[in-house]
Backbone as JSON, one array per atom type, in Angstrom:
{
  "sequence": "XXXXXXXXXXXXXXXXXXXXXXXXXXXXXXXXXXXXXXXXXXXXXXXXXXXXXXXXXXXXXXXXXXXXXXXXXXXXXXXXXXXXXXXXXXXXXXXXXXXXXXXXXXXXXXXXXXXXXXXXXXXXXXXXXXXXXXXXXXXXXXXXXXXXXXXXXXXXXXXXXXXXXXXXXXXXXXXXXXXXXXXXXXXXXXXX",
  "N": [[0.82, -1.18, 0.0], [1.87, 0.93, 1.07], [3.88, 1.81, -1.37], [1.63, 2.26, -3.59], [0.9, 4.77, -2.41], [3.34, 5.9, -2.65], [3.93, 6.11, -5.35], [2.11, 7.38, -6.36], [2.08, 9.84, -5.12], [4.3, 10.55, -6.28], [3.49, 11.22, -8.89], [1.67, 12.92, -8.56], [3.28, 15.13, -7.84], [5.12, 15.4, -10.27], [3.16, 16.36, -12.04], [2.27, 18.48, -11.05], [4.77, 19.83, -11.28], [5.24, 19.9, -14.57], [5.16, 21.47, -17.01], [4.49, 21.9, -19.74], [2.64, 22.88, -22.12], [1.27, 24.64, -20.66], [1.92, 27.41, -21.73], [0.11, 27.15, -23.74], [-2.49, 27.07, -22.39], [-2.99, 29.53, -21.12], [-2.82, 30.72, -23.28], [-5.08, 30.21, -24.36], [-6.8, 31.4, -22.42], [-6.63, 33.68, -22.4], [-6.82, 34.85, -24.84], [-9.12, 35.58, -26.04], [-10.12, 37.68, -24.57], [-8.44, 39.3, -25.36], [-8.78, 39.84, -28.49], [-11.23, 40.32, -28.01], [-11.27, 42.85, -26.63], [-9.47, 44.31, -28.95], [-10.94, 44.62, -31.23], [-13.24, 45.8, -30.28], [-11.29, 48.76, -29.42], [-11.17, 48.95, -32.91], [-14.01, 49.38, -33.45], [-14.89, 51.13, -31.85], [-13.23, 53.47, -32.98], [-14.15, 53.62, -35.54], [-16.34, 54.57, -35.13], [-16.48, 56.91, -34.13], [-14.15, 58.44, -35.85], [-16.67, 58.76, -37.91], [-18.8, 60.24, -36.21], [-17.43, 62.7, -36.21], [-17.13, 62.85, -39.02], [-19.64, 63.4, -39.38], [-20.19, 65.76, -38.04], [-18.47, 67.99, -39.3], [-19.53, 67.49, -41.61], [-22.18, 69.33, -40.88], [-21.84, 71.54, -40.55], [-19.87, 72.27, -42.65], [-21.9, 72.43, -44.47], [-23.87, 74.29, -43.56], [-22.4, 76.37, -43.43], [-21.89, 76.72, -46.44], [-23.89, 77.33, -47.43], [-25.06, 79.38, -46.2], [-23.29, 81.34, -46.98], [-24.77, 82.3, -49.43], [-26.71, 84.53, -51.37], [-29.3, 84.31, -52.73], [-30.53, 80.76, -52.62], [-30.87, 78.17, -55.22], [-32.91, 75.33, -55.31], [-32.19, 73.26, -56.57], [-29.71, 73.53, -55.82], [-29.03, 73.38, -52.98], [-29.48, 70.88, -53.4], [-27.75, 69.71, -54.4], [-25.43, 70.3, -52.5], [-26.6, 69.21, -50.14], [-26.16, 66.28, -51.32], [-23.07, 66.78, -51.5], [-22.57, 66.93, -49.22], [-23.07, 63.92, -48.39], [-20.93, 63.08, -49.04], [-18.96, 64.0, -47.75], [-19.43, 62.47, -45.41], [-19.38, 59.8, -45.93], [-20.68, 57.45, -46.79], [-22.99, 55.85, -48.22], [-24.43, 54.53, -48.35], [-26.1, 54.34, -45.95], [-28.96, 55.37, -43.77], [-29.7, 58.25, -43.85], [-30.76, 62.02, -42.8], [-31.12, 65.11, -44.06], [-31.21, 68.32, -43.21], [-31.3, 71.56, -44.25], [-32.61, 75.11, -42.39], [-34.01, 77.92, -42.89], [-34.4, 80.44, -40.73], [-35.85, 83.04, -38.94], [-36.9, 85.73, -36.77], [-40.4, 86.2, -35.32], [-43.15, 88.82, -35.69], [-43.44, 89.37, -32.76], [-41.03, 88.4, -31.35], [-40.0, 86.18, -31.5], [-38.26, 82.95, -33.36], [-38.97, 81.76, -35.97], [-39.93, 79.49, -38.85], [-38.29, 80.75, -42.09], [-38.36, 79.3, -44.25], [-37.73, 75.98, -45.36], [-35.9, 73.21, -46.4], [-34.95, 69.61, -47.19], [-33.16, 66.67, -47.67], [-34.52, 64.46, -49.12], [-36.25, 66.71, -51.27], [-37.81, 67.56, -49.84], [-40.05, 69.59, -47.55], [-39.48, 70.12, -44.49], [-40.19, 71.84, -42.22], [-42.92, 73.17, -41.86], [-43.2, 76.57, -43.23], [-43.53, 79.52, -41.44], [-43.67, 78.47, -38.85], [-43.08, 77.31, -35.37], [-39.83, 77.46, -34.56], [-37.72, 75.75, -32.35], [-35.25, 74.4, -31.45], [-32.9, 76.34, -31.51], [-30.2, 77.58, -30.16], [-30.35, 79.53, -26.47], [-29.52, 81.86, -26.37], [-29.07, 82.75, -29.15], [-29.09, 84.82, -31.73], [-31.22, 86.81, -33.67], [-31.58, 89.36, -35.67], [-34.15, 92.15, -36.45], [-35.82, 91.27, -39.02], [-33.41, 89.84, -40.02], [-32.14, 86.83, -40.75], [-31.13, 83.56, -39.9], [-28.98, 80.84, -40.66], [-29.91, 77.39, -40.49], [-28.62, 74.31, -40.54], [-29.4, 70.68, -39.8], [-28.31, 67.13, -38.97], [-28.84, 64.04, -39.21], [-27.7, 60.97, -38.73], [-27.72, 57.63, -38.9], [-25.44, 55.2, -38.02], [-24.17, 52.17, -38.48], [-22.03, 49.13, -37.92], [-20.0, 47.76, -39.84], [-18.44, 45.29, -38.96], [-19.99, 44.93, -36.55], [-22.5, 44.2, -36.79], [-24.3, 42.25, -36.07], [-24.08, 42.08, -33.35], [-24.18, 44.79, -32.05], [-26.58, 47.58, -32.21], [-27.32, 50.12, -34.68], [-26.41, 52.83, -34.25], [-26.98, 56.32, -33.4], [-26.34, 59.39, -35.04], [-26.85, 62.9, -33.89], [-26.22, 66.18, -35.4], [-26.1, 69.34, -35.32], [-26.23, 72.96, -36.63], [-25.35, 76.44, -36.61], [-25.21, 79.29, -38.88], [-25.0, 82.8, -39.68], [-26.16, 84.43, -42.43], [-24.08, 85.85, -45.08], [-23.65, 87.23, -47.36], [-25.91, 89.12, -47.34], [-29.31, 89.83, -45.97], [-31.27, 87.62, -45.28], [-30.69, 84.57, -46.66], [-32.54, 83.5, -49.38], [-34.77, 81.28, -50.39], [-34.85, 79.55, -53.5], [-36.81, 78.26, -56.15], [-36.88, 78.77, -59.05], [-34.28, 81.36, -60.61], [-35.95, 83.2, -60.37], [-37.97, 83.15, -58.57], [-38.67, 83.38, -55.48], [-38.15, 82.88, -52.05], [-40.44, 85.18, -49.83]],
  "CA": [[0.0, 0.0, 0.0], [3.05, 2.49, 0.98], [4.28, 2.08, -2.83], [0.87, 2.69, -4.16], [0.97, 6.05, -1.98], [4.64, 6.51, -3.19], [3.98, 6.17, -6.98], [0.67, 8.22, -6.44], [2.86, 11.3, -4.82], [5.36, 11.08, -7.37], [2.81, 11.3, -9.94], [1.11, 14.6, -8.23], [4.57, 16.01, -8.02], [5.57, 15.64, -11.7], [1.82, 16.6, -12.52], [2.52, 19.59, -10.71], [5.84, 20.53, -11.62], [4.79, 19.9, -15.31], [5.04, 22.94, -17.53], [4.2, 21.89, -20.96], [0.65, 23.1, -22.07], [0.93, 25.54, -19.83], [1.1, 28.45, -22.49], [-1.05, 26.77, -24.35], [-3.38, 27.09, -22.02], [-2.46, 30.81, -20.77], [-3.32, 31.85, -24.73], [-6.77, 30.25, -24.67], [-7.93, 32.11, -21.3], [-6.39, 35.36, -22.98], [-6.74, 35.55, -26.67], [-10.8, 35.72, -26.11], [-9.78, 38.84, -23.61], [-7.13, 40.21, -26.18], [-9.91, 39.75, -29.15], [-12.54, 41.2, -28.03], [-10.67, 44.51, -26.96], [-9.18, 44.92, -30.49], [-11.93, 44.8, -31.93], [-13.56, 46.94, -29.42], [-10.58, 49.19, -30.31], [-11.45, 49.21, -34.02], [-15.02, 49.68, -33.42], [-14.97, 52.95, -31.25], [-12.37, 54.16, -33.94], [-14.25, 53.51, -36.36], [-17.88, 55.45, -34.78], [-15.82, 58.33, -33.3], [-14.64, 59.08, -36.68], [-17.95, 58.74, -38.28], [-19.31, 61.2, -35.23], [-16.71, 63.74, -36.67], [-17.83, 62.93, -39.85], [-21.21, 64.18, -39.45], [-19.47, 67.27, -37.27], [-17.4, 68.9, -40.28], [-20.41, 68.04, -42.85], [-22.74, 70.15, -40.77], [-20.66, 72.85, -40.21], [-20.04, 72.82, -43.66], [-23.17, 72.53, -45.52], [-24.31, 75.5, -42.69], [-21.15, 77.54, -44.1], [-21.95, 76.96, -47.71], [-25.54, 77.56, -47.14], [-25.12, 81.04, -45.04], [-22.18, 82.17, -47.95], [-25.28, 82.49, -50.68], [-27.81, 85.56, -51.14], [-30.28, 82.8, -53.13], [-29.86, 79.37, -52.86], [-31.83, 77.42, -55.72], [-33.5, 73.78, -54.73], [-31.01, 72.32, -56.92], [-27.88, 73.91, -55.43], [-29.27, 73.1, -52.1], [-29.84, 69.56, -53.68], [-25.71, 69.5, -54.58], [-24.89, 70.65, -51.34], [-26.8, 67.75, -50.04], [-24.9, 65.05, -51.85], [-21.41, 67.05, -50.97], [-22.56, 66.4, -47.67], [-23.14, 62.38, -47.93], [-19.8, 62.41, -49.44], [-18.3, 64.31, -46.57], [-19.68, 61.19, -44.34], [-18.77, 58.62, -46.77], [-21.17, 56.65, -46.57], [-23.81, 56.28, -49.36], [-25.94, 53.22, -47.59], [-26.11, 54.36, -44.22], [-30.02, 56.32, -43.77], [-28.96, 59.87, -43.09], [-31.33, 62.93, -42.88], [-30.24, 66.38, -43.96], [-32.0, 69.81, -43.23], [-31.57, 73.0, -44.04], [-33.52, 75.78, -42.54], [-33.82, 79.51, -42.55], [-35.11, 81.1, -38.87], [-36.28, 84.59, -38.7], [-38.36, 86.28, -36.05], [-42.15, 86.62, -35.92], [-43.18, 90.04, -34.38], [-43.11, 89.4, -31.24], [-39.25, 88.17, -31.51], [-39.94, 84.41, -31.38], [-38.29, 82.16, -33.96], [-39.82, 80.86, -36.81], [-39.35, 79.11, -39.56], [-38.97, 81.47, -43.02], [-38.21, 78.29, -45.08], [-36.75, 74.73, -45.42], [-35.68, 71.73, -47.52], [-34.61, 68.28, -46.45], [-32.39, 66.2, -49.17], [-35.57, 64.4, -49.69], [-37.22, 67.22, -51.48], [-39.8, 68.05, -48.63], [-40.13, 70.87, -46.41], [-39.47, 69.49, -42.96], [-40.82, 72.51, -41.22], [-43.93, 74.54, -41.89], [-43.25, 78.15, -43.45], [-44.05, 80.14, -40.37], [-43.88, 77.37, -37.63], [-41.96, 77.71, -34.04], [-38.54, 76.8, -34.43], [-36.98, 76.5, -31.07], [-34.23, 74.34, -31.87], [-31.54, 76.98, -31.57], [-30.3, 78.13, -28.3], [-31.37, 80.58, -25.8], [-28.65, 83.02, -26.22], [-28.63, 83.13, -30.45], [-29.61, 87.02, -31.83], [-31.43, 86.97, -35.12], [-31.57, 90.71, -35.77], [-35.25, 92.29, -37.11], [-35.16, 91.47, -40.68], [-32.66, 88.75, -40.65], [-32.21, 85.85, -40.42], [-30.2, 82.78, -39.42], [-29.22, 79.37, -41.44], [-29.24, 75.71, -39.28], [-28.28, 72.8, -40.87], [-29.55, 69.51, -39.81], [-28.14, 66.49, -40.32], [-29.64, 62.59, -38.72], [-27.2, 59.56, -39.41], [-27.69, 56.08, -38.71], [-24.43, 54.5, -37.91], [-23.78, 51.0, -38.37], [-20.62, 49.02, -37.8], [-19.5, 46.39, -40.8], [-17.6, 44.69, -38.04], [-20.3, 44.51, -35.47], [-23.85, 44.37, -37.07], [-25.04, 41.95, -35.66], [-23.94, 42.28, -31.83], [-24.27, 45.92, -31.41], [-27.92, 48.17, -32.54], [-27.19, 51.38, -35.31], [-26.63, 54.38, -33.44], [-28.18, 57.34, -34.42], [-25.66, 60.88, -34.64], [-27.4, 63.86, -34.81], [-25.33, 67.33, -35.08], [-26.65, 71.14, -35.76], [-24.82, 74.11, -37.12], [-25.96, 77.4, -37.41], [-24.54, 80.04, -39.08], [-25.7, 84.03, -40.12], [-25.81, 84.84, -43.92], [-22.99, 86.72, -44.64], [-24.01, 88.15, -48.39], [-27.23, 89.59, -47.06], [-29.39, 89.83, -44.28], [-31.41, 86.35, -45.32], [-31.05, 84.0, -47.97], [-33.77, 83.46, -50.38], [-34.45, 80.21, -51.14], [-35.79, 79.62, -55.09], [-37.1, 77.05, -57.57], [-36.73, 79.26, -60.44], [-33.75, 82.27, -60.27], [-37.23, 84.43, -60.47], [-39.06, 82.64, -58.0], [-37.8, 83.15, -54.6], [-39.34, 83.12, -50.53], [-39.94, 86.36, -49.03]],
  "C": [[0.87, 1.25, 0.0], [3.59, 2.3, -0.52], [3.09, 2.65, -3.6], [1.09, 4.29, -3.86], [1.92, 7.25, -3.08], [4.18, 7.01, -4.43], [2.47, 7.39, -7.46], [1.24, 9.69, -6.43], [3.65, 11.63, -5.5], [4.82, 11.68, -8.8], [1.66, 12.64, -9.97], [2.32, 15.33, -8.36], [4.7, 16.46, -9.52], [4.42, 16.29, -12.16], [1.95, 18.41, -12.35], [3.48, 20.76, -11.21], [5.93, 20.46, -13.45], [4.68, 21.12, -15.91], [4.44, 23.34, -18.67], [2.95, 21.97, -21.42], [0.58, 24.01, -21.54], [0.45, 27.04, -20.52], [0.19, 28.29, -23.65], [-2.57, 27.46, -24.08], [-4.05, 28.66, -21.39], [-3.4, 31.45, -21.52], [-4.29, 31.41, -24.56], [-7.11, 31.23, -23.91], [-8.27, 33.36, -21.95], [-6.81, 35.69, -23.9], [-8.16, 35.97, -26.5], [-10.8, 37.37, -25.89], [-9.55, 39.66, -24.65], [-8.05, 40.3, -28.0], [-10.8, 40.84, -29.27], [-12.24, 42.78, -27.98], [-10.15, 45.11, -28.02], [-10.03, 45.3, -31.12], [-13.2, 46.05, -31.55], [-12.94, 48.84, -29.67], [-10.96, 49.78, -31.63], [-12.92, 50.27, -34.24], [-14.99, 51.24, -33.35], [-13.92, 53.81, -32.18], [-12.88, 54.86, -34.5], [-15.87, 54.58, -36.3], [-17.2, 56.44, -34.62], [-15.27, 59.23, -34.45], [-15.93, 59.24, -37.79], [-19.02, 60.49, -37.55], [-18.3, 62.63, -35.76], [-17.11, 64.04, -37.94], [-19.08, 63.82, -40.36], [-21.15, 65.57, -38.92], [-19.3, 68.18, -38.27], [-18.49, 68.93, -41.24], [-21.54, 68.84, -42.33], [-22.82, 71.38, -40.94], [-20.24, 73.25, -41.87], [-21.02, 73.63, -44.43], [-23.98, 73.93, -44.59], [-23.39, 76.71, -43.38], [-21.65, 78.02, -45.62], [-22.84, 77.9, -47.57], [-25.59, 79.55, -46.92], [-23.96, 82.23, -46.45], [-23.19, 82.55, -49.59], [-26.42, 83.63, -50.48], [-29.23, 84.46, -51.49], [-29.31, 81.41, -52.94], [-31.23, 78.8, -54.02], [-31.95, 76.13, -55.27], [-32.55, 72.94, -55.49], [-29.84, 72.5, -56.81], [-28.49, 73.32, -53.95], [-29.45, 71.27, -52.33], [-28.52, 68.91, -54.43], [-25.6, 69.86, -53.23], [-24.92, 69.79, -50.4], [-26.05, 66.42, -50.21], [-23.84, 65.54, -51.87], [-21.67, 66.51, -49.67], [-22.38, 65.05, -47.31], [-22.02, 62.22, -48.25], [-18.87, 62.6, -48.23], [-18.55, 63.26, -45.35], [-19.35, 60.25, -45.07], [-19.57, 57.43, -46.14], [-22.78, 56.16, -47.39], [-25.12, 55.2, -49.08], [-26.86, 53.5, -46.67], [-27.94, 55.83, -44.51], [-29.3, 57.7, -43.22], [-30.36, 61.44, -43.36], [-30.78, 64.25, -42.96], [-31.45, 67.86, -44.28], [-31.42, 70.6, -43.26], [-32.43, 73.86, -43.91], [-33.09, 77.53, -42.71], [-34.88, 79.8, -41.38], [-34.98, 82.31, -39.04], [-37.18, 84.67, -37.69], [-39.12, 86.55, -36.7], [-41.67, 88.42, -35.15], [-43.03, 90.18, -33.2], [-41.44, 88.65, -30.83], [-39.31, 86.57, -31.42], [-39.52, 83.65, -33.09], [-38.81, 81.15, -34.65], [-39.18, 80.48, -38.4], [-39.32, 80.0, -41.06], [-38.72, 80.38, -44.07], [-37.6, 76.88, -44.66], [-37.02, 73.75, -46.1], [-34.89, 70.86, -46.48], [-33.94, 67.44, -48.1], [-33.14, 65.06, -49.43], [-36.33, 64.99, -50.71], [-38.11, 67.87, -51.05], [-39.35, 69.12, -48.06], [-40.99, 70.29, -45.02], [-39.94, 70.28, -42.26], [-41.62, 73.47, -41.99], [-43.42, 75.9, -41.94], [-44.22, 78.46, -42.19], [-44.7, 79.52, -38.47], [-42.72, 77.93, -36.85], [-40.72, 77.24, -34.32], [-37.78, 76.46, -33.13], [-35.79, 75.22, -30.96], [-33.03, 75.17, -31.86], [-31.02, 77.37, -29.74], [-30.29, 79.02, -27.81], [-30.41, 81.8, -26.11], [-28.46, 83.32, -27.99], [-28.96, 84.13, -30.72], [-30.15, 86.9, -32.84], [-32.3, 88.6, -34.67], [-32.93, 91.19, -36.25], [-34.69, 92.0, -38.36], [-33.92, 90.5, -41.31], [-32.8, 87.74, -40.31], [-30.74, 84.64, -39.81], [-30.16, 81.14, -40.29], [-28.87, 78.37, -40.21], [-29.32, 74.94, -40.75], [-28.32, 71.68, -39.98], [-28.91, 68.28, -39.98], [-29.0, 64.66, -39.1], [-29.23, 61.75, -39.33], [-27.48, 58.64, -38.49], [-26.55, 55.25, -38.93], [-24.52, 53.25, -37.88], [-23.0, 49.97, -38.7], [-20.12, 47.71, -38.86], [-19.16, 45.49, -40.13], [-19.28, 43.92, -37.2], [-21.9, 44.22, -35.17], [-24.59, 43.15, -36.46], [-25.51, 41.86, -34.21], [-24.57, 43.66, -31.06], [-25.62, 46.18, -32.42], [-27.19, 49.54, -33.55], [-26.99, 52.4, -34.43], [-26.38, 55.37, -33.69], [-26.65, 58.73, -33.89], [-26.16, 61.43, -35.36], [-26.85, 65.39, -34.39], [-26.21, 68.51, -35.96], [-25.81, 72.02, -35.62], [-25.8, 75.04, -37.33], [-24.59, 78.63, -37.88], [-25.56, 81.65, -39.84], [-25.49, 84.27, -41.59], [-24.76, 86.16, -43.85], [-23.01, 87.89, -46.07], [-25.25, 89.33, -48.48], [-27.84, 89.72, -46.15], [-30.1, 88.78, -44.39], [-30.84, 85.87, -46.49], [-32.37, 83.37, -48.26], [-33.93, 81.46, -50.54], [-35.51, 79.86, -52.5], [-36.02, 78.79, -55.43], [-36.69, 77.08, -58.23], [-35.7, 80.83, -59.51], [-34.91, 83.49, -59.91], [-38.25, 84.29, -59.24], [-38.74, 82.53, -56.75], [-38.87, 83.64, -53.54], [-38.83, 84.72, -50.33], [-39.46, 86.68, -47.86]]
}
């Protein structure tokens, strides 16, 4: 029976002192670990510039926008598609508004026009705007351009784990050729 013991303890020892497999076994626990954070990594890279993305084309298409006395529906409808290019992303649902905001009489913000790169007019001629913030100035008589924009992010990598998530950024800026811009159909045909 004391040899069984023996040959038993010698055989926990070596078992013990045993090394081989060991990083074998190390890399399984880890690589899962070391995986997932790369990729993790990539991901948030890969949204964060996206989220900038949509930053610089607001800010643009607000710039362009504000740098015109008229804008016609089909320059506003290029300006648009500069914009999806500036997000690079030609799949991805994205919403893009431009409006013009002027005071009513009583100094409250309203809408004096807007297009959407749909075609439509996202806000009612002469509707509340209050979208801007409490401290902006639109002067009697002028006005103010916002730009819109509403993307739907979603990750090549990670579509099926993670949900789309939605960035939505606003820009305003003051016309700088005039005191509004116009926006037209026809060069002849323009809002008052």
């Amino acid at each position: 029976m004391l040899r069984r013991v023996g040959i038993a303890g010698r055989l926990l020892r070596r078992w013990r002192a045993c090394r081989s497999g060991m990083a074998a076994t190390e890399f399984a626990l880890v690589a899962p670990v070391l995986i997932l954070l790369f990729f993790g990594v990539v991901e948030s890279a890969d949204g964060l510039a996206r989220s900038r993305q949509v930053d610089l084309a607001v800010n643009t298409l607000a710039d362009l926008a504000s740098q015109e006395r008229k804008l016609l529906t089909s320059d506003a409808d290029d300006l648009f598609g500069g914009v999806r290019q500036i997000v690079d992303d030609a799949d991805a649902p994205m919403t893009i508004r431009l409006v013009s905001v002027i005071n009513d009489p009583d100094g409250d913000p309203i809408v004096h026009w807007s297009r959407d790169n749909e075609g439509g007019e996202p806000y009612a001629k002469g509707a509340d705007y209050n979208a801007l913030p409490t401290a902006t100035l639109i002067d009697p008589g002028s006005s103010i351009i916002v730009a819109e924009i509403s993307y739907s992010y979603s990750s090549a990598i990670s579509k099926m784990v993670i949900p789309p998530i939605n960035f939505e950024s606003t820009a305003s800026r003051w016309p700088r050729r005039s005191v509004r811009v116009q926006l037209c159909t026809t060069p002849a045909s323009c809002t008052s």
